[in-house]
C-alpha positions as CSV (number, residue, x, y, z in Angstrom):
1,X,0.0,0.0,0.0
2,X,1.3,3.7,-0.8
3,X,2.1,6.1,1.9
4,X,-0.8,8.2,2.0
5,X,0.9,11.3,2.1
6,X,2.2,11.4,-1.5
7,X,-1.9,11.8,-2.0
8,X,-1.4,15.9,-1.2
9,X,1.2,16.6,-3.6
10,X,0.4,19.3,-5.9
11,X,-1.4,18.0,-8.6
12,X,-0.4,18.8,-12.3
13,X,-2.7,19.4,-15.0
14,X,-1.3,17.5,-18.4
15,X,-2.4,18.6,-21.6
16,X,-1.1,16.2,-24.0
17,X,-4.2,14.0,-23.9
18,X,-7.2,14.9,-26.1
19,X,-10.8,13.8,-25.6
20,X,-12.2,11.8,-28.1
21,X,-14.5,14.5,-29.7
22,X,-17.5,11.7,-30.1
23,X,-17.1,10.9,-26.0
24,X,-18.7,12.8,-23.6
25,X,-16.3,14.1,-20.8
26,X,-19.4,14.1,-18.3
27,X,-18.6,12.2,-15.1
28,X,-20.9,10.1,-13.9
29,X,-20.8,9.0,-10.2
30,X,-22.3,6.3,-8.1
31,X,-21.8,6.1,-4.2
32,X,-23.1,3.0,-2.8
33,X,-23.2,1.2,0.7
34,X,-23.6,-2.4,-0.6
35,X,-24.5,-3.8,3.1
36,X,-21.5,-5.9,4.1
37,X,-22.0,-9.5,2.6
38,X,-20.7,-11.6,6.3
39,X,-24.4,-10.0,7.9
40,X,-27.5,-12.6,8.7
41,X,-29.6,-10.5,6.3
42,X,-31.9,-14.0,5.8
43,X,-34.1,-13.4,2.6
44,X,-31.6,-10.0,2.1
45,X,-28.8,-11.9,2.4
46,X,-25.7,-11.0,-0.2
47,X,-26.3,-14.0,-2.4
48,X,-29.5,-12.9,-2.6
49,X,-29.4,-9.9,-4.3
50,X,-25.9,-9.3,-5.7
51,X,-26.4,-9.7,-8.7
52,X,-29.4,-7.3,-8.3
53,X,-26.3,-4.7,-6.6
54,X,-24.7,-5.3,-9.9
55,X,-27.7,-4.7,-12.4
56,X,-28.4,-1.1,-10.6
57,X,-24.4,-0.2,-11.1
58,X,-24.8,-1.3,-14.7
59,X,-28.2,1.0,-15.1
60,X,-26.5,4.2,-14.1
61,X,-23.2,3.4,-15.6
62,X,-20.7,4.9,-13.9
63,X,-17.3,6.6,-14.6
64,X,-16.7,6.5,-10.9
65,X,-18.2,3.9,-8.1
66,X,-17.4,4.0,-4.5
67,X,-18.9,1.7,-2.2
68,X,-18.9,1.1,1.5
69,X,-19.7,-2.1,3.8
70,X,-17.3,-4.1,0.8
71,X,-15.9,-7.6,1.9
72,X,-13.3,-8.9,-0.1
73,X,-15.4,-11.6,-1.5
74,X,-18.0,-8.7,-2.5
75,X,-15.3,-7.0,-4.2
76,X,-14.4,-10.3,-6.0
77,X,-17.9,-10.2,-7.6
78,X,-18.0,-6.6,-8.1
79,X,-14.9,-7.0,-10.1
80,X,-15.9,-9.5,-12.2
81,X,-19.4,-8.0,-12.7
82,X,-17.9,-4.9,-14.0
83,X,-14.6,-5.8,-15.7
84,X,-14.5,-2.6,-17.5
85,X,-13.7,-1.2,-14.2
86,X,-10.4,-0.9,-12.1
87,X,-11.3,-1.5,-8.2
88,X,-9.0,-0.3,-5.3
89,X,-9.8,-1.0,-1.8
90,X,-7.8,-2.1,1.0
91,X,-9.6,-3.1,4.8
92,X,-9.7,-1.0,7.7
93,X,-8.2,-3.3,10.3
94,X,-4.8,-3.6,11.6
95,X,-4.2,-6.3,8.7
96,X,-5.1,-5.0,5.3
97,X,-5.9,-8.0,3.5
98,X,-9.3,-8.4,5.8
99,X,-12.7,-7.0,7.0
100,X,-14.4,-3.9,5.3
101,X,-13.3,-1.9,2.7
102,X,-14.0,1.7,1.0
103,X,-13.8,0.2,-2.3
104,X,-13.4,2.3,-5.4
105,X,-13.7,1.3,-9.0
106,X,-13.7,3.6,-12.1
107,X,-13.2,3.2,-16.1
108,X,-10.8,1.6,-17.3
109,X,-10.8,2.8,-20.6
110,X,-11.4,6.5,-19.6
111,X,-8.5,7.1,-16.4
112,X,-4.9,5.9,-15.8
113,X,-4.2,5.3,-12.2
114,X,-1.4,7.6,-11.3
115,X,-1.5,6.6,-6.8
116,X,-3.5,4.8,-4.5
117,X,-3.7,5.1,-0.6
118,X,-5.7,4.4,2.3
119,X,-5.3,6.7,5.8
120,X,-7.1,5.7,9.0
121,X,-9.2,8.6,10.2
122,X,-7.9,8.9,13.5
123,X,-5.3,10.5,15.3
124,X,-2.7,8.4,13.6
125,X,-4.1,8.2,9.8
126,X,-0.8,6.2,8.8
127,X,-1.8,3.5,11.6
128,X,-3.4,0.5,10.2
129,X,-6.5,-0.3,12.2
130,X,-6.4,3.1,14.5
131,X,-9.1,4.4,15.8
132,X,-9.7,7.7,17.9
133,X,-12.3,9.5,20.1
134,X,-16.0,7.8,20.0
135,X,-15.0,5.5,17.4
136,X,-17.0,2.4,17.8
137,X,-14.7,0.6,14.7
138,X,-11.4,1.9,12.7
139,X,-12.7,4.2,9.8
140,X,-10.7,4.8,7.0
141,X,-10.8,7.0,3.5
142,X,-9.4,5.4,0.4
143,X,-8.3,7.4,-2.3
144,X,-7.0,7.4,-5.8
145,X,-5.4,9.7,-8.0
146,X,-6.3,9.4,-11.4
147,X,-5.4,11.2,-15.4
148,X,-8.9,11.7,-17.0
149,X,-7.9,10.9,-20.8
150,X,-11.5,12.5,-22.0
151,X,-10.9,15.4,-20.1
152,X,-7.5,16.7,-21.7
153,X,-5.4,14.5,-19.3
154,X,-6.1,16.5,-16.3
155,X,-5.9,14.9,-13.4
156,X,-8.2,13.9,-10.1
157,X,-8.5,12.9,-6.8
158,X,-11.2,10.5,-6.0
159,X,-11.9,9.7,-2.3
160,X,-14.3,7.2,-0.9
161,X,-14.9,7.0,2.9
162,X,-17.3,5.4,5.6
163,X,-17.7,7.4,8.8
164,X,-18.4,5.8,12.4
165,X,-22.2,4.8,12.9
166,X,-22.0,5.3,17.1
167,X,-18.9,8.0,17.5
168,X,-20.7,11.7,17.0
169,X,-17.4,13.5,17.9
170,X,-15.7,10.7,15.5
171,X,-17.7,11.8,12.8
172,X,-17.1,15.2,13.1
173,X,-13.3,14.8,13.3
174,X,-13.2,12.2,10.1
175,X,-15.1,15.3,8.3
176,X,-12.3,17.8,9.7
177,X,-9.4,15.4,8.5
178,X,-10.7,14.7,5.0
179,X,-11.7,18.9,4.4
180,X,-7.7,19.6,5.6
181,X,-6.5,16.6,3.4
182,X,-8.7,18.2,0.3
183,X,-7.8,21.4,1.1
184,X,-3.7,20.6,1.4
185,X,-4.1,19.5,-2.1
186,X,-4.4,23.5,-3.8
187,X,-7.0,25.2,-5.4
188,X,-6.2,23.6,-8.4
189,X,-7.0,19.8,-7.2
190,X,-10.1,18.6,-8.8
191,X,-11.6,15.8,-6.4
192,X,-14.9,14.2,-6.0
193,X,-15.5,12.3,-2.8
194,X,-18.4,9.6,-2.3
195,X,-19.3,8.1,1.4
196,X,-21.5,6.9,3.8
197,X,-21.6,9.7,6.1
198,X,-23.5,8.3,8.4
199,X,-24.4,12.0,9.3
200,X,-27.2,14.2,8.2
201,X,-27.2,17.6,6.0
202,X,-27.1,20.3,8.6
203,X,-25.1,18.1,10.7
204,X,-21.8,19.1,12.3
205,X,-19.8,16.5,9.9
206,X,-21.8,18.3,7.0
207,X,-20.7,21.6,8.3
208,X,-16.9,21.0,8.3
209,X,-16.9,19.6,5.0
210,X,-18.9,21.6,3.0
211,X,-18.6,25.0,5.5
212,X,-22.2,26.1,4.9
213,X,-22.0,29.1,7.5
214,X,-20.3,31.5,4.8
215,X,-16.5,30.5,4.9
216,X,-14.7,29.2,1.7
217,X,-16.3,25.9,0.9
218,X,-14.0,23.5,-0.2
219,X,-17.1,20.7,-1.3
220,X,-20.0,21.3,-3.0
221,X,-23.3,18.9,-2.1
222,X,-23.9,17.5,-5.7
223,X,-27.5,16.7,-4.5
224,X,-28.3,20.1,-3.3
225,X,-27.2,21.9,-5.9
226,X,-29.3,20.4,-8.2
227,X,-32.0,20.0,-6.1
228,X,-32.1,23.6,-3.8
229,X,-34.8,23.2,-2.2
230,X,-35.5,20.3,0.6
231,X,-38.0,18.2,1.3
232,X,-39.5,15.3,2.7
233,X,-38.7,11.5,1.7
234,X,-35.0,12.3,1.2
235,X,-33.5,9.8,3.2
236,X,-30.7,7.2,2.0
237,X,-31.3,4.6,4.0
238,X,-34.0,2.0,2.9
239,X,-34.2,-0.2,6.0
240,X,-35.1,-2.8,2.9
241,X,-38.5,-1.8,2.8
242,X,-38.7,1.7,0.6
243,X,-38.5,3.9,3.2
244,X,-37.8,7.1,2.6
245,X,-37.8,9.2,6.2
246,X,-34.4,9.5,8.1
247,X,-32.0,11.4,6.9
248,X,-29.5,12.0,3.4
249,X,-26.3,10.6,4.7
250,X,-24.8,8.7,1.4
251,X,-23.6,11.9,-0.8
252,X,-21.4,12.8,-3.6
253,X,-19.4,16.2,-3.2
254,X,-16.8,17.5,-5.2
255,X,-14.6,21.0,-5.8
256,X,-15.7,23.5,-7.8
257,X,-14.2,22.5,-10.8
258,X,-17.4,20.6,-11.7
259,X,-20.6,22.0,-12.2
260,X,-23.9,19.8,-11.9
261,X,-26.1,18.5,-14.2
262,X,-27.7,15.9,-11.9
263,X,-28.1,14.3,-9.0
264,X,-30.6,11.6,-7.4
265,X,-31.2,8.9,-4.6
266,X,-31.6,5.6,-6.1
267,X,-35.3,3.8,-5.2
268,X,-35.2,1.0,-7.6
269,X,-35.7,-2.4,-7.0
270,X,-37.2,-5.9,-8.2
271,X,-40.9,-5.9,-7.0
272,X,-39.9,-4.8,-3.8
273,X,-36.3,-6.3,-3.4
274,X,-33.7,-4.0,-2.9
275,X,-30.5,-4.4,-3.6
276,X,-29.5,-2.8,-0.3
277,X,-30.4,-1.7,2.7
278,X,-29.1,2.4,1.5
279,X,-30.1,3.8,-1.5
280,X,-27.2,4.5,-4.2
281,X,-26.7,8.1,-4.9
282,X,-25.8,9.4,-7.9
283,X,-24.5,12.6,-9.8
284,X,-23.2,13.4,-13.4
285,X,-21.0,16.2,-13.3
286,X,-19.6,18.0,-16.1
287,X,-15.8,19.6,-15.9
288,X,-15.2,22.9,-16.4
């Protein structure tokens, strides 16, 4: 695994790669918290409905996927499910090669994987399996840096996370390390990160990402933007049976460097199966 810290060097824009001119250079994005696969789920049970997980990341069809609750074995199948797609994810306990992971998968015909790296969100990020504060399990952000071949060469940052379900204060300090780590990367980093926030709009995590109180906003909420103003039946997590109450805690941000054409939540399912119990969220975003 790659030191993390090579993640917030200043990132180069490279000009010697043209877009195809009959590709699109929109970027499509899909976060998605698959329900880890080792749960007694019964009649929701992963090999129940993976291949119904699959079928929905097909329909939107994205450039970018990250997904949360991912046990090596469902990587395995999301892999070879999607074999036009790369995957990077590594596990967030003290040995790598096991337990969850913040996978992330994008296009392997569109970007060029230029680093990888996972830090902890804790105290000690570089610590494998470190946790910190109310932390009720190691949390961790995965990230890749990639060279967008239908958008001139210029490079990304894509980030995938999964905050603490118990820890408030955890929360909010995993929110405060990935805004610094963004922000250490320059104005001129384009990044887009996906997650299971676990956490609310309005909520303090929500604040010290996205800094909605006037200051410099480092993230914009892909789902608000398009969407302005709220309303009820937002919620992203489907309890398996539709529900729509609770609150928006999957979401796809990104720097300003991408405007919006779209967002949505996900409802689909197969008379009444889900493939999950969160909705996927989703956002097309189109570089400026």
């Amino acid at each position: 695994m790659k030191a993390f810290p090579l993640l917030f060097l200043p990132l180069l824009c490279i000009n010697g790669v043209e877009p195809k001119k009959d590709v699109s250079t929109d970027l499509r994005v899909m976060s998605f918290n698959v329900r880890l696969g080792v749960a007694k789920d019964g009649p929701n049970a992963w090999d129940l409905r993976k291949d119904l997980v699959v079928e929905t990341v097909k329909r939107f069809d994205p450039d970018l996927l990250g997904t949360q609750e991912t046990w090596p074995f469902q990587a395995a199948f999301l892999k070879k499910g999607l074999p036009g797609h790369a995957y990077y994810g590594v596990g967030r306990q003290v040995d790598p090669t096991t337990g969850e992971q913040c996978g992330l998968m994008y296009r392997k015909d569109r970007f060029e994987q230029l680093e990888k790296g996972t830090f902890w969100l804790s105290k000690t990020p570089s610590k494998p399996g470190s946790k910190s504060w109310d932390s009720s399990l190691p949390r961790i952000a995965s990230w890749v840096r990639l060279r967008d071949k239908r958008d001139r060469g210029r490079e990304l940052v894509f980030i995938n996370t999964h905050f603490d379900h118990r820890g408030r204060q955890a929360r909010e300090e995993a929110a405060k390390i990935i805004r610094r780590r963004v922000t250490e990367l320059g104005s001129e980093a384009r990044v887009v990160v996906t997650g299971d926030f676990n956490a609310a709009e309005g909520s303090a995590p929500y604040r010290a990402l996205l800094a909605p109180d006037g200051s410099a906003a480092v993230l914009l909420d892909s789902y608000r933007t398009a969407h302005p103003k709220r309303r009820e039946g937002e919620g992203t997590f489907s309890a398996w049976n539709g529900r729509r109450s609770g609150g928006r805690i999957d979401w796809v941000l990104h720097t300003s460097h991408y405007r919006i054409i779209s967002a949505s939540i996900d409802r689909s399912n197969d008379s009444g199966r889900y493939p999950s119990d969160h909705y996927p969220v989703t956002a097309v975003l189109k570089p400026r």
